[in-house]
MISE-252623 format. One record per residue: residue in three letters; x, y, z of N, C-alpha, C in turn. Coordinates in steps of 0.001 Angstrom, whole numbers, plus 500000, padded with zeros to 6 digits. Layout:
ALAXYZXYZXYZ/...
//
This chain:
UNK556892826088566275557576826037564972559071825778565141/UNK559952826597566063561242826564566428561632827432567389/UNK562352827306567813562948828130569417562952829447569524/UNK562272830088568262562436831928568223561696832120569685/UNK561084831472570062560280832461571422561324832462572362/UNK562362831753572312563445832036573547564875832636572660/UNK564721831886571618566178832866570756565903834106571052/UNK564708834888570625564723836351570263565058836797571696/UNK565066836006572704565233836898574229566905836341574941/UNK567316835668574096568380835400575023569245836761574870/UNK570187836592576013571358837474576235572284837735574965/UNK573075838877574662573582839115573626574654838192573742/UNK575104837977574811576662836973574861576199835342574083/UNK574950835104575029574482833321574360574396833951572819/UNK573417834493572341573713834947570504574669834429570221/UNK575763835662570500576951835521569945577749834111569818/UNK577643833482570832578243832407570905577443831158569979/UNK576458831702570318575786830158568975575997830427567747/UNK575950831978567272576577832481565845577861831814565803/UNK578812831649566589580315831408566838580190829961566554/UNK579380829449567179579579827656566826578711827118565256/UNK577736828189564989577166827858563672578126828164562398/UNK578764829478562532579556829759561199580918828654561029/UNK581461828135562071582375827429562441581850826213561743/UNK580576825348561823580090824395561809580274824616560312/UNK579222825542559991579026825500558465580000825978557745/UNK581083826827557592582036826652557058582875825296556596/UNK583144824895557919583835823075557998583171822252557456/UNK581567821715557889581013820929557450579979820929556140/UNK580382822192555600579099822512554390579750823201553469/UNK580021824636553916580687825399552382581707824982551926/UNK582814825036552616584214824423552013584764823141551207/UNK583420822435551930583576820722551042582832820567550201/UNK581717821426550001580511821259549195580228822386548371/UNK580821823791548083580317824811547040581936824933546777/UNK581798824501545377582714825195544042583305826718543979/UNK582420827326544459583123828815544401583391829211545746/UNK583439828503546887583919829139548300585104828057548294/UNK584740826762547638586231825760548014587544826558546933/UNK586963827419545953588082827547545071588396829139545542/UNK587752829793546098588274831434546640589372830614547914/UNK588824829944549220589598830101549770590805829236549581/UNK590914828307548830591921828036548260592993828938547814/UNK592459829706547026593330830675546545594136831531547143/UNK593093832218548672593701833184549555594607832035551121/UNK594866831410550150595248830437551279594471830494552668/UNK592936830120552493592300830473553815592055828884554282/UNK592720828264555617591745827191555500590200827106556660/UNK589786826616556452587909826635556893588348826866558579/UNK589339825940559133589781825987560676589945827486560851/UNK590630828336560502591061829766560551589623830183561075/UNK588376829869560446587442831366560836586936830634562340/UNK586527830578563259586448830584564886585296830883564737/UNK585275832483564822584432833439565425583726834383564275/UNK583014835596564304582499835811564000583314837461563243/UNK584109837668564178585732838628563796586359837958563019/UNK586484836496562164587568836394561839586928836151560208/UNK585672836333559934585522836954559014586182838077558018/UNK586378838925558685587714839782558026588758839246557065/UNK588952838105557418590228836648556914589734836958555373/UNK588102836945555015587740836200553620586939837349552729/UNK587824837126552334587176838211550611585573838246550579/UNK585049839565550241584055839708549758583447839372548531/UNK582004838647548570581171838198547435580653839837546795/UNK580954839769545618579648840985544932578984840224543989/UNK577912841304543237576475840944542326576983840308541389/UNK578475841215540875579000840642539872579767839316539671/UNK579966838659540549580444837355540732579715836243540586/UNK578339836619540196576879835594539946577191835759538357/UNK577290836456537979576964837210536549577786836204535432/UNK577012835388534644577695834698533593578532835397532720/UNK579602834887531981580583835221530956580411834291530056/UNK581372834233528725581283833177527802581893832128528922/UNK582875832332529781583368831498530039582746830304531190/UNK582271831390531811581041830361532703579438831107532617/UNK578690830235531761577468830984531310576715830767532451/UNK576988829487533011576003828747534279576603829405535755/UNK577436830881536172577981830818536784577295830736538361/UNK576684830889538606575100831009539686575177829573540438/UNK575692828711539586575576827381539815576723826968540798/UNK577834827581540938579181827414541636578539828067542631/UNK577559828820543532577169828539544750576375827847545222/UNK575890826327544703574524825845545197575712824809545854/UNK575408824230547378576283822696547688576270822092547244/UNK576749821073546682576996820058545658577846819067546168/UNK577387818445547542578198817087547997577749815811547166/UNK579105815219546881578939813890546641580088813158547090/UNK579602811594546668580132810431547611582219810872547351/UNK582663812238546191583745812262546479584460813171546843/UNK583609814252546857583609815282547603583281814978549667/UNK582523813986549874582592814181551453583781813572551593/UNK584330812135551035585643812150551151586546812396551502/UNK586772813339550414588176813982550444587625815212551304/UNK586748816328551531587073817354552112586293817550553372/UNK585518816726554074584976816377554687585029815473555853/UNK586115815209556472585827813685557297584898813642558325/UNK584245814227559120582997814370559617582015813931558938/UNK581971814655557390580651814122556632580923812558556491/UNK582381812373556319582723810744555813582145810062556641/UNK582494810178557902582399809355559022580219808716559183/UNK579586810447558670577987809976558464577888809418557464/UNK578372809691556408577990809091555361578642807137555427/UNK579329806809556151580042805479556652579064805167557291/UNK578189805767558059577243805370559037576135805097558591/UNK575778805833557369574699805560556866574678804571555973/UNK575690804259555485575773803012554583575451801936555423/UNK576093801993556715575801800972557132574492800290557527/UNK573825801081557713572291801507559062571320800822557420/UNK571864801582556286570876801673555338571021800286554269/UNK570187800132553033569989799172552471571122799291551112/UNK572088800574551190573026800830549992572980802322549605/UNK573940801985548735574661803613548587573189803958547920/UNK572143803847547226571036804265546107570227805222547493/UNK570042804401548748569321805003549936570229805775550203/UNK570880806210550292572178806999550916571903808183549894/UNK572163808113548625572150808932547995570325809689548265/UNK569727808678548358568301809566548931568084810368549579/UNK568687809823550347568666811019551780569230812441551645/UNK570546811846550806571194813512550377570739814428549502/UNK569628813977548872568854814337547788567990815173548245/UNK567633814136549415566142815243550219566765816964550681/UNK568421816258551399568655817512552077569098818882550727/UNK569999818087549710570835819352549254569965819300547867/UNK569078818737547023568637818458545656568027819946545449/UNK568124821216544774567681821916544490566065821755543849/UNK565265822245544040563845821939544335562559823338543783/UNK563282824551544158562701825689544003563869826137543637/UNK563447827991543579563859829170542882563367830339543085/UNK563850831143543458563333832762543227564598833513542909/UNK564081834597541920565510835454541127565173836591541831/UNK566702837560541458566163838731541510565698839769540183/UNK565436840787540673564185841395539879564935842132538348/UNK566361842474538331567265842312537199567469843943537310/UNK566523844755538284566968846374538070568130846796537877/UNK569167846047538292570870846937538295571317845340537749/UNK571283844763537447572080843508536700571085842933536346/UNK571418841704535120570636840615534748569774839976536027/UNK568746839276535815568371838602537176569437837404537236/UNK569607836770538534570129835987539016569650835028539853/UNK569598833483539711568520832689539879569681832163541070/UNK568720832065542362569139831435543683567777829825544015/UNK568828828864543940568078827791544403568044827312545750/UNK566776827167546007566147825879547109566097824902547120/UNK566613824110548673566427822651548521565548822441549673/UNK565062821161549602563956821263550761564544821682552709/UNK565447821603552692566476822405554179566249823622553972/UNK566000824273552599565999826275552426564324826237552823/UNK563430825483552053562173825531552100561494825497553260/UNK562485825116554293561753824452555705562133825963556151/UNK563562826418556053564084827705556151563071828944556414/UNK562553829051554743561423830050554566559994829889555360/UNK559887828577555549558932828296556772559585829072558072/UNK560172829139558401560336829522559595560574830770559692/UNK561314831791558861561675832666558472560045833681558546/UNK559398833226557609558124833221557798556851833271559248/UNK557345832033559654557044832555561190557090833250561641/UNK558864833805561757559125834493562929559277836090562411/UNK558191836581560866558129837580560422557202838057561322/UNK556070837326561200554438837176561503554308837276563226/UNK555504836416563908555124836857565211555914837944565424/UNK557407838794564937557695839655565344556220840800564707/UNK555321840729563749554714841571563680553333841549564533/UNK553243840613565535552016840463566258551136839992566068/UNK550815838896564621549646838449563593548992837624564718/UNK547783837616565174546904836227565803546941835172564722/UNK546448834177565166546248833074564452544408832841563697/UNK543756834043564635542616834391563739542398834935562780/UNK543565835549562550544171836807561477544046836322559926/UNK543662837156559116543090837265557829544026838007556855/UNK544791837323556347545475838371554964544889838298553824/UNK545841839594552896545547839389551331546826840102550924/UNK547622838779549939548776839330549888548548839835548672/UNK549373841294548271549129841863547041550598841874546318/UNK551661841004546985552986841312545759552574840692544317/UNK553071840962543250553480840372542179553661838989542129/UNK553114838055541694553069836664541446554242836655540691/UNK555234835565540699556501835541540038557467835125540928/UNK558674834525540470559656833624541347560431834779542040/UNK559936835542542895560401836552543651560507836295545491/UNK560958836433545892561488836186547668559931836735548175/UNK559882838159547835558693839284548721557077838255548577/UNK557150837812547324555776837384547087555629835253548077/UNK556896834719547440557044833565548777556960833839549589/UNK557949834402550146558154834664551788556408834881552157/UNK555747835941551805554818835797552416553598834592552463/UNK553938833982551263552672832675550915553422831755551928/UNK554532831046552389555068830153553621555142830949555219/UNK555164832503554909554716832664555995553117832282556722/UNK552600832549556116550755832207556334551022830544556162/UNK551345829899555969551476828509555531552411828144557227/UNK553016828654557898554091828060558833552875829218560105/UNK552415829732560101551650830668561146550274829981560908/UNK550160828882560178549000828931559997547631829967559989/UNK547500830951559137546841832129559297545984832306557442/UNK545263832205557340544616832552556265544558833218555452/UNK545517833554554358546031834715553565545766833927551622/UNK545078835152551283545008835042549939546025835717549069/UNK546569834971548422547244835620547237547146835901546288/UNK546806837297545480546088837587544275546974837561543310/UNK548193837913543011549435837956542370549668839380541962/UNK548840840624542400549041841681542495548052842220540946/UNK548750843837541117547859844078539545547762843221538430/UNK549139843382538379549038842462536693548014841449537014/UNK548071840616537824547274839072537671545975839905538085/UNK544852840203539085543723840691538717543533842140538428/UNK544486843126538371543653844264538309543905844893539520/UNK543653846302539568543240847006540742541574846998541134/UNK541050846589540229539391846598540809538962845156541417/UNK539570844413540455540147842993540752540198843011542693/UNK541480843432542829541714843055543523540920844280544940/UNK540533845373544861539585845796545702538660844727546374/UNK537657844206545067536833843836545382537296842393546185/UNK538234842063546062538955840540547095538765840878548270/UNK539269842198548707539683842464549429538352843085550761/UNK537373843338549927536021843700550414535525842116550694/UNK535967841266549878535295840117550011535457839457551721/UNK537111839203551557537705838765552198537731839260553714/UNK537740840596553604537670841379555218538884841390555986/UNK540139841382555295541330841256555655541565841777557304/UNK541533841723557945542932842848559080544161842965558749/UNK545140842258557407546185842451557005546150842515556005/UNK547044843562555241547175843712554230549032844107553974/UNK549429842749552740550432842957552174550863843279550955/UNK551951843955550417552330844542549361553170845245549017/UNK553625846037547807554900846956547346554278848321547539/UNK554595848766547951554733850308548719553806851095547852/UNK554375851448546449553982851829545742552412851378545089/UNK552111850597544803551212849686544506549595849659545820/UNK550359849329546742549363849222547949548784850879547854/UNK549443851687547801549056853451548061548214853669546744/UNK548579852867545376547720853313544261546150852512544853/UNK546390851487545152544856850748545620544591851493546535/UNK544618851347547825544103851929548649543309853644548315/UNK544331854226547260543525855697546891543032855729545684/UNK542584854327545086541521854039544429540393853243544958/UNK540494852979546379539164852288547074538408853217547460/UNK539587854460548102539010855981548297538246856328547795/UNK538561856858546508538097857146545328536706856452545246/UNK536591855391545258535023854566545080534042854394546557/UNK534639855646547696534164855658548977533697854125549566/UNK534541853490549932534886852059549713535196851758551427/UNK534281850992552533534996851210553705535723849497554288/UNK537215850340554738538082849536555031538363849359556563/UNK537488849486557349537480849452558616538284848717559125/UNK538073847002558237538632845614558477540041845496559070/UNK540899846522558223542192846449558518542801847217559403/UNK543757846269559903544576847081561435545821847324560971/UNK546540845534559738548068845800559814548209846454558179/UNK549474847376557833549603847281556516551246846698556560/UNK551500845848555526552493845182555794553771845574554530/UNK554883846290554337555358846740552881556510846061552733/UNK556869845465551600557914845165551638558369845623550022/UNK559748844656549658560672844690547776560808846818547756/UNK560789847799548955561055848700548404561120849921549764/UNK562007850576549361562409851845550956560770852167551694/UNK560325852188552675559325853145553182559675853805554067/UNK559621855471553479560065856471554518559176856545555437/UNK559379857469556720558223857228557608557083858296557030/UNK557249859283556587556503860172556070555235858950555051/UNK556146858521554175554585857143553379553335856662554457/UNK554264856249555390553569855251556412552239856120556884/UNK552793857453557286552040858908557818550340858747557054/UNK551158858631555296549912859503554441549548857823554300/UNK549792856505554096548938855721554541548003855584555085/UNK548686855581556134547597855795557882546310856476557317/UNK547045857732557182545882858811556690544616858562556278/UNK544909857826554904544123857500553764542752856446554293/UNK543652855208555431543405854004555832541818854863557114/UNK542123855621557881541388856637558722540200857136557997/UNK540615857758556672539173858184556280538452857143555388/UNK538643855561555277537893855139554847537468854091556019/UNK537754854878557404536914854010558560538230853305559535/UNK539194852876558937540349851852560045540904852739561103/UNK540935851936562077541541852789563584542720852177563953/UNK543784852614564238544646852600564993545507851505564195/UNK545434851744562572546330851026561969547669850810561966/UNK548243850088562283549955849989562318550429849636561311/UNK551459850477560635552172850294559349553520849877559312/UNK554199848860558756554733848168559383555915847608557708/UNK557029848169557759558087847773556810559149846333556672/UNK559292845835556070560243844631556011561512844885554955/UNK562191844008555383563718844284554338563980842732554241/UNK564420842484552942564790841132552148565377841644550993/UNK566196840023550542566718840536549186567000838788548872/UNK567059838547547705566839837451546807568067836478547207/UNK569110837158547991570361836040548204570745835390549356/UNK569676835914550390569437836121551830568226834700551717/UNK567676834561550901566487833664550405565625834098551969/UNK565083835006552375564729835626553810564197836508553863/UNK563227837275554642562929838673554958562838838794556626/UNK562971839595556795563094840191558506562277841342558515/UNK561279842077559527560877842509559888560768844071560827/UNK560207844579560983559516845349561947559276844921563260/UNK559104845660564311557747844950565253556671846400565311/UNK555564846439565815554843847014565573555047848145567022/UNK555149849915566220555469851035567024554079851893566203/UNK554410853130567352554143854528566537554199855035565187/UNK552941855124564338553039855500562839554462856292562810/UNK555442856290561847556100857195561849557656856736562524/UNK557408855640563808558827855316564331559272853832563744/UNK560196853300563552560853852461563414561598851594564633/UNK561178850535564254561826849575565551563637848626565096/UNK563516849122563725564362848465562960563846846950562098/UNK564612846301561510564699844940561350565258844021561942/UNK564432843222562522564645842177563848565857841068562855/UNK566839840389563158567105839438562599567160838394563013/UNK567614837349562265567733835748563166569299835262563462/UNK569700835121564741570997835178564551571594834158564421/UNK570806832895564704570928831703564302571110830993562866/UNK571061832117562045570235831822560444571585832675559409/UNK572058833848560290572875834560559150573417835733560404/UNK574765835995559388575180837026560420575667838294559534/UNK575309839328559981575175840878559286576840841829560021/UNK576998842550558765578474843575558967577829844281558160/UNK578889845813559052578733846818558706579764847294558137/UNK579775847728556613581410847757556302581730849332555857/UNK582610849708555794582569851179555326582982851061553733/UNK581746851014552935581862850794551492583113851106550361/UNK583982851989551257585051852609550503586180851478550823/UNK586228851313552264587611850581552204587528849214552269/UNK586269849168552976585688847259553114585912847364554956/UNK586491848215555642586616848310556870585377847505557693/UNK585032846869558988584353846894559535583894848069560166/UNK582378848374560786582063849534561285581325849022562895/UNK581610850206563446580952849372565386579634849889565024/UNK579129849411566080577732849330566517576783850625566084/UNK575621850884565419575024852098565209575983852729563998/UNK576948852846563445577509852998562259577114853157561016/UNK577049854458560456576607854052558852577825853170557944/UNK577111852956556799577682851997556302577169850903555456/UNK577721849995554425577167848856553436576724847691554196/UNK575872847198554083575485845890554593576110844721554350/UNK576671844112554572577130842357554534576787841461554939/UNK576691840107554370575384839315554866576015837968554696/UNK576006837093555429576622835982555589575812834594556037/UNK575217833963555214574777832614555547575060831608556386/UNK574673831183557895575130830135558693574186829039558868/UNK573438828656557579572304827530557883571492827502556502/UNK572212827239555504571346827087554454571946826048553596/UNK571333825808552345571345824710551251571118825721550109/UNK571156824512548948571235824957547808571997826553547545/UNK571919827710547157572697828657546560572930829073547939/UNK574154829582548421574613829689549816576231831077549325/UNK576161832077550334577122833194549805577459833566551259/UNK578849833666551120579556834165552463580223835533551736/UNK579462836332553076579888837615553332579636838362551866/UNK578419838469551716578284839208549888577523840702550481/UNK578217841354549859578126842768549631576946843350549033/UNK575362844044549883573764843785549173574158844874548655/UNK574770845844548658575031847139547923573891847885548513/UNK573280847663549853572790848384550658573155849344551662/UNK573255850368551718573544851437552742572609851780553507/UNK573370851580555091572128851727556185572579852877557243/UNK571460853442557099572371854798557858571743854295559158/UNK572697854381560234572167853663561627572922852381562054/UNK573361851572561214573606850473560756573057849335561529/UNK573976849150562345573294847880563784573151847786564610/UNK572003847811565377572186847900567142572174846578568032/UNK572820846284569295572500844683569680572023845295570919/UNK571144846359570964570384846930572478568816846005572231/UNK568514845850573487567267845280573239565876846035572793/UNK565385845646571946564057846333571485563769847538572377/UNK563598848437572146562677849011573172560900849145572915/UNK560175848351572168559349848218571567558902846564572193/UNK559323845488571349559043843874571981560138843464573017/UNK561436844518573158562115843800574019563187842436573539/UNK562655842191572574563575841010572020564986841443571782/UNK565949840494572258567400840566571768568297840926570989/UNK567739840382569449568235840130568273568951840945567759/UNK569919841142567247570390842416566599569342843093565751/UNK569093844322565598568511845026564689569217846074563525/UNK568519845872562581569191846977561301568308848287561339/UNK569105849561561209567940849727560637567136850397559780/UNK566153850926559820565083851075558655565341851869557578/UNK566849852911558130567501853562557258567967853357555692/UNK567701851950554974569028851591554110568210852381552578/UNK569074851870551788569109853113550571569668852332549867/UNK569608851668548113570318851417547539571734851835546987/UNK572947851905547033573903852663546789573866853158545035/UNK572986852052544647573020852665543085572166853751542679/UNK571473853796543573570604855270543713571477856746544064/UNK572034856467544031573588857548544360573958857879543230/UNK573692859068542705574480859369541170575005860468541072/UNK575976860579540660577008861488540239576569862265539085/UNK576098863784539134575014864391537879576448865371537958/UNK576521865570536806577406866627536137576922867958535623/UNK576413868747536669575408870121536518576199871411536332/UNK577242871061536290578190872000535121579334871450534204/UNK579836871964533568580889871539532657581930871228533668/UNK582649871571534283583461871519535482583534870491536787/UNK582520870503537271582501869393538317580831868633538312/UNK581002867502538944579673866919539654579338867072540775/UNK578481866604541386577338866358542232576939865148542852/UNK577220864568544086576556863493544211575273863587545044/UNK574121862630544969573004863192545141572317861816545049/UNK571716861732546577571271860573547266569881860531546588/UNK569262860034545621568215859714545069566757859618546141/UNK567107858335547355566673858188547802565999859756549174/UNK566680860560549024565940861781549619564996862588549038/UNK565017862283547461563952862884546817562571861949547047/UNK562775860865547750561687859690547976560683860516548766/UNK561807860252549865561326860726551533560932862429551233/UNK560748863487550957560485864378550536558991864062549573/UNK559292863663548670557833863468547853556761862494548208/UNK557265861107549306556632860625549639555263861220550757/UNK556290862659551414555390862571552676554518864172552099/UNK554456864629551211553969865270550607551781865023550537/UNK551240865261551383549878864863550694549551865480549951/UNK549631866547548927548880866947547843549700866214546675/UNK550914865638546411551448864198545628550485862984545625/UNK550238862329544888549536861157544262550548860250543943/UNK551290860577542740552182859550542195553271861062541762/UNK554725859985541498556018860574541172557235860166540430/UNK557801860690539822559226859864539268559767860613538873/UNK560880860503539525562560861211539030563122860692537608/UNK563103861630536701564260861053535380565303862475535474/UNK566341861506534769568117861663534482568318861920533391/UNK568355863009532647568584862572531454569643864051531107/UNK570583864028529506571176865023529447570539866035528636/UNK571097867407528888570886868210527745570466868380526769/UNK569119868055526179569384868349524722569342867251523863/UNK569382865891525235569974864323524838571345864441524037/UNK572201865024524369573376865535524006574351865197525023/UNK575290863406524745575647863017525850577203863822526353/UNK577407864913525794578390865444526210578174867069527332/UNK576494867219527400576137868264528081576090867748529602/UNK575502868914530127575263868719531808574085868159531437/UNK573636867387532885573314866496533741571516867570533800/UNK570244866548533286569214867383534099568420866927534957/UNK567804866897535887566725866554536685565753866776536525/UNK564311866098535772563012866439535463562332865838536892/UNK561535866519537412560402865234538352558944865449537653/UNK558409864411538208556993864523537194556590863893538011/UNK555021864869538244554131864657539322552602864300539092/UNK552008863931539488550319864063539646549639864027541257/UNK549181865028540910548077866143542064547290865379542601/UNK546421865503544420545244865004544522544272866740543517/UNK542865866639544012542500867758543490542150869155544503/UNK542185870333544086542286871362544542543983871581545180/UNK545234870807544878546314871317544922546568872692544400/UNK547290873476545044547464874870545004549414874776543855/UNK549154873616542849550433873587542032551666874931541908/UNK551263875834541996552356876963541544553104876951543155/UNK552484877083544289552777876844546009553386875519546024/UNK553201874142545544553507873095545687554979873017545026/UNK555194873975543744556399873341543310557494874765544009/UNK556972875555544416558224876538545397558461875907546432/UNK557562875298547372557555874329548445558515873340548549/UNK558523872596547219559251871091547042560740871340546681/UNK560704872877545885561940873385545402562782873651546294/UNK561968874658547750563134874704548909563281873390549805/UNK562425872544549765563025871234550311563832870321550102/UNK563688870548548662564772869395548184566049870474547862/UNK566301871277547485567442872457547963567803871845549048/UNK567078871868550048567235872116551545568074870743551873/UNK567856869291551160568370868300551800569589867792550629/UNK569619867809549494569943867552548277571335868591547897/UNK570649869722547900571715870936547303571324871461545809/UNK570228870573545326570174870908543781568581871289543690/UNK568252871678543118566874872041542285566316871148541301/UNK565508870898540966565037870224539831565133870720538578/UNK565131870483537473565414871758536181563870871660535742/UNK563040870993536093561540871383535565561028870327536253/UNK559330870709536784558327869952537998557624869733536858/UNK557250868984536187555873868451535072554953867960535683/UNK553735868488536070552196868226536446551773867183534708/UNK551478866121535322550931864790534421549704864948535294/UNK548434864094534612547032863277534687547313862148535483/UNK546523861673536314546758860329537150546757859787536222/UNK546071859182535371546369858381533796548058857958533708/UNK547652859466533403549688859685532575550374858786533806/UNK550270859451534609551832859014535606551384857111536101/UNK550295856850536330550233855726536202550774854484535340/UNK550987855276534061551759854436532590552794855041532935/UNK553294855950532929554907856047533390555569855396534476/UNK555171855254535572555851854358536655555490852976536706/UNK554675852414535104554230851596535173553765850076536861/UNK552576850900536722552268850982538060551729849338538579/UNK551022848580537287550509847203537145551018846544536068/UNK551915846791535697552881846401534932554072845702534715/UNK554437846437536242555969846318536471556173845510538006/UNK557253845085538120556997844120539960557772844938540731/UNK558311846165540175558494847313541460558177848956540325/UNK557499849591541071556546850922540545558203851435540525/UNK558342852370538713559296852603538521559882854224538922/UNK560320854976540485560305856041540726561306856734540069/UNK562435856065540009563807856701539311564248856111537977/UNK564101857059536760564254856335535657565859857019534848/UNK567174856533534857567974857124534394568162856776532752/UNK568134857935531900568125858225529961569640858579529898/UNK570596858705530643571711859487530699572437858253529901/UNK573072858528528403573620857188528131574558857145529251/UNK575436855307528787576388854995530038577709855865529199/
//
């Protein structure tokens, strides 16, 4: 497919240095002459494209955020000022490298109409996937056939960092919809050549729907949203249903603590599968990408493998924008060195990764690559609850996950925010609302959960509500929704 079988093993110094000649390249020969909103930032900060070298001199250039996609009256189309957009007067003037091909190609070719063809193939926006709109409007990132070949490969080198044979059998269960999690995996099976069905998740057949595919089919892999995959799987249970077939479970679009992976496994064991490996991915809609796992111990993390050829990752300390060294907690930053159509230097995922980056080699496949890892946490999951008149509270959302996730007498769960009384001038309350497997010992379960989440949190819940699998199924709208809804904040803004 492409050189990952020797990229992922070279020395950290060769990496570095091809990162060094790619961001260099693509800065000069792509962003600066060709996207509207990187030619007009560094303009501004008087940056010119020669300045960045290396991979340190990043520091030089202002950070992208969510909100810089986000239309106004004044630019409704604003999304559009990152796609490249060369033309015959743009290579011109900001370009003389491109001039010099594009001189060449006039010549070689039958006229500027072929000329313009060619550039069509590379930069013509073609596809699309948004993101999912949870903390902002969605925001539409385009593909041109250079991104598409991209996700081919990207794709690949998901599938071999996760060990897939080429005899190998999927059934992908994300959400059908212009989403990264649900592509990425249909061009992965498409570039691995490997046989994977795509159902489009609940909404499109159903949970019985899609059981019975899945009996059909005889998977050894199975992909999907965290949430979603755990409601099927303990409704195949439920219909004493045997899943022997499967070895991999594959999660992606959402955190998996290791404790999930645990009561997975679990579930996967008593309906017959041995020695299943559960196995997490991390992507996000601007990255147009997902990266991987490699396959460990239920329970351990190998991190997320990356491509260093493809994009280069910082660790920043969210408060000041600081860089952070190696293993560092800290915000993620993500920087494009090989793409088309919608393209973002150094944008801020509003991800926090506790661990941050390691460039030690696997101790698992051994591969090179830098790794992230499995730690990260949305930062907007971080909320400031005002549980007295006097001061707040901040309070990592994401620990009430990992706590309720690894819980087996829990089924389903969701945290709501809401105030007093709905009285937006009171304190701050915390409801959780649960549903039971059966014979839970409930009055033991909620003293249990009370000193744990005390224990990591600092706060208590102000009331545990026992719901019907029914109930909590329509509340986290479970086939409904394209991520199962755990944290729901009522607190007006």
């Amino acid at each position: 497919m492409d050189n990952w079988k020797k990229l992922s093993f070279l020395p950290q110094k060769e990496l570095r240095e091809g990162q060094n000649n790619k961001l260099r390249s693509f800065i000069t020969a792509q962003l600066y002459p060709f996207s509207p909103y990187y030619r007009k930032l560094f303009d501004q900060h008087k940056i010119k494209p020669q300045y960045i070298k290396t991979v340190k001199d990043l520091k030089l250039i202002p950070f992208t955020k969510k909100e810089d996609f986000l239309p106004d009256d004044e630019h409704p189309n604003r999304f559009r000022d990152f796609i490249l957009q060369p033309d015959e007067s743009s290579i011109k003037k900001y370009q003389p490298k491109s001039k010099l091909i594009y001189l060449a190609l006039l010549k070689i070719s039958k006229g500027k109409e072929e000329v313009r063809e060619r550039l069509s193939k590379e930069y013509r926006p073609i596809f699309l996937t948004a993101t999912t709109g949870t903390t902002y409007e969605p925001v539409s990132f385009l593909y041109t056939r250079f991104d598409i070949n991209n996700l081919h490969i990207s794709g690949y080198r998901l599938l071999d960092v996760f060990g897939v044979q080429k005899d190998s059998r999927g059934v992908n269960l994300f959400p059908y919809a212009p989403h990264l999690a649900f592509w990425q995996t249909v061009f992965a099976a498409f570039a691995h050549n490997v046989f994977m069905l795509s159902t489009g998740g609940g909404k499109v057949m159903g949970t019985q729907g899609n059981i019975e595919a899945i009996l059909k089919v005889k998977p050894d892999i199975v992909i999907g949203v965290p949430g979603y995959l755990y409601h099927l799987l303990r409704s195949a249970r439920q219909m004493n249903k045997n899943l022997s077939f499967i070895k991999k479970i594959i999660l992606g679009a959402s955190a998996v603590p290791s404790g999930f992976k645990e009561k997975l496994s679990s579930m996967l064991v008593e309906m017959g599968a041995k020695g299943v490996q559960v196995i997490g991915t991390y992507g996000f809609t601007e990255a147009k990408c997902a990266w991987g796992e490699c396959p460990t111990d239920i329970g351990v993390s190998s991190g997320y493998h990356t491509y260093p050829d493809k994009e280069i990752f910082e660790v920043i300390d969210p408060a000041t924008g600081e860089v952070q060294g190696e293993g560092k907690d800290g915000e993620l930053v993500y920087t494009s060195i090989d793409s088309r159509g919608s393209c973002v230097l150094r944008y801020r995922t509003g991800d926090l990764v506790k661990g941050g980056i390691t460039y030690a080699p696997c101790p698992y496949c051994k591969r090179t690559v830098a790794r992230i890892s499995s730690g990260i946490y949305r930062a907007s999951n971080i909320k400031n609850l005002q549980l007295s008149k006097v001061k707040g509270t901040l309070v990592n959302l994401n620990n009430f996950g990992a706590i309720l996730e690894a819980e087996k007498g829990i089924e389903e769960w969701q945290i709501e925010l809401r105030k007093k009384d709905n009285d937006p001038y009171e304190v701050d309350e915390l409801l959780l609302y649960l549903s039971l497997s059966a014979n839970t010992d409930q009055e033991n379960l909620k003293k249990r959960l009370c000193d744990k989440i005390l224990s990591l949190t600092e706060i208590t819940p102000n009331e545990i509500i026992i719901l019907s699998h029914q109930e909590m199924l329509k509340q986290v709208e479970m086939e409904i929704s394209h991520k199962v809804k755990r944290f729901v904040d009522k607190r007006p803004v």
